[in-house]
VEXDODREN-179375 format. One record per residue (C-alpha): x, y, z; residue number from 1. Coordinates in nm, 3 decimals. Example, Ala and Ser with C-alpha at 12.3 -4.5 7.8 and 13.67 -1.06 7.14 Angstrom:
2
[[1.230 -0.450 0.780] 1]
[[1.367 -0.106 0.714] 2]
END
This chain:
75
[[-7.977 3.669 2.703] 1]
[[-7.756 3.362 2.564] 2]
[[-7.887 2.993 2.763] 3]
[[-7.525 2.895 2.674] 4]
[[-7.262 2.998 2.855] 5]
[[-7.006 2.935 2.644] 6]
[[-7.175 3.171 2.333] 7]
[[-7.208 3.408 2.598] 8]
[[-6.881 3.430 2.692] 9]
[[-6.766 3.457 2.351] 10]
[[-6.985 3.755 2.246] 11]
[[-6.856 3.916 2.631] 12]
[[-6.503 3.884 2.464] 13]
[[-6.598 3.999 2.118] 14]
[[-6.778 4.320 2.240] 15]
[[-6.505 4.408 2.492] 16]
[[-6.229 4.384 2.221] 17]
[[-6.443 4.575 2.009] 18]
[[-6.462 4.852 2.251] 19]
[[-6.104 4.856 2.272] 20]
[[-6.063 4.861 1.897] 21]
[[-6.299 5.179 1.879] 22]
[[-6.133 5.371 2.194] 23]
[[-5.789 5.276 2.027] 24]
[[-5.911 5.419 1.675] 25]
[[-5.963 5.713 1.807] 26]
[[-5.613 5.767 1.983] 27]
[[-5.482 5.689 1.586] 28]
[[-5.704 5.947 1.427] 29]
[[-5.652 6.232 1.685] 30]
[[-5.358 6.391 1.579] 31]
[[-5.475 6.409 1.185] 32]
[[-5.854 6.489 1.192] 33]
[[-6.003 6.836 1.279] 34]
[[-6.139 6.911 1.596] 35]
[[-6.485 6.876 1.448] 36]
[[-6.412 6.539 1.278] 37]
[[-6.263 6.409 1.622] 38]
[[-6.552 6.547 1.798] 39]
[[-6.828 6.354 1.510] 40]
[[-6.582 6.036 1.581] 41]
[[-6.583 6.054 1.961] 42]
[[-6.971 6.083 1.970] 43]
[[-7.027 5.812 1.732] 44]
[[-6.763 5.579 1.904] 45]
[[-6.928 5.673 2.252] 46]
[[-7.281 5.572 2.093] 47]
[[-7.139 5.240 2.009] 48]
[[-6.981 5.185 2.335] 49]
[[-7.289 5.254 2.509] 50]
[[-7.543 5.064 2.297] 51]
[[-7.285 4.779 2.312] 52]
[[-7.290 4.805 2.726] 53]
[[-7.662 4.843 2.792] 54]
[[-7.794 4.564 2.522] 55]
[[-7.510 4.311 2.517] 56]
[[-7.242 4.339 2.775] 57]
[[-7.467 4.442 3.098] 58]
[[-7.707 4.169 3.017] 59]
[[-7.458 3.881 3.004] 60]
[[-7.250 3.959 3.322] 61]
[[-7.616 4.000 3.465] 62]
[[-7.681 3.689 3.363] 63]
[[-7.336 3.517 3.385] 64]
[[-7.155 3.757 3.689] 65]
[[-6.882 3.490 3.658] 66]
[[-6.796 3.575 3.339] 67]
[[-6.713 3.954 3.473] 68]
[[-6.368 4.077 3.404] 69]
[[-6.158 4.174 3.707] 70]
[[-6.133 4.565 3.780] 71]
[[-6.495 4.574 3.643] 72]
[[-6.785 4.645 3.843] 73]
[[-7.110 4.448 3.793] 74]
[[-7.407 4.656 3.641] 75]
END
């Protein structure tokens, strides 16, 4: 995916915090939205997630299995 390492260890990092960011927002929102509204948010933060696994994070550690965080298996 990246020929650099160093890019693709950066965008590893970026889309991992991200993913923590979205599973965090929805921990913040829980208690104030609707159970539909939490439901709409947890679907469209699980799409994310996903999308962000399969096209950017499963292709780097395929590519750079170094760069796989520890407690994290390898795709």
């Amino acid at each position: 995916m990246f020929a650099d390492r160093e890019v693709a260890k950066q965008m590893l990092e970026a889309a991992l915090t991200a993913s923590g960011h979205l599973d965090r927002s929805l921990l913040a929102i829980k208690d104030v939205c609707s159970p539909e509204e939490l439901h709409l948010a947890k679907r469209a933060v699980g799409e994310c997630m996903g999308e962000m696994l399969l096209e950017l994070i499963n292709p780097i550690l395929k590519q750079y299995p170094d760069l796989t965080p520890s407690g994290m298996k390898t795709p």
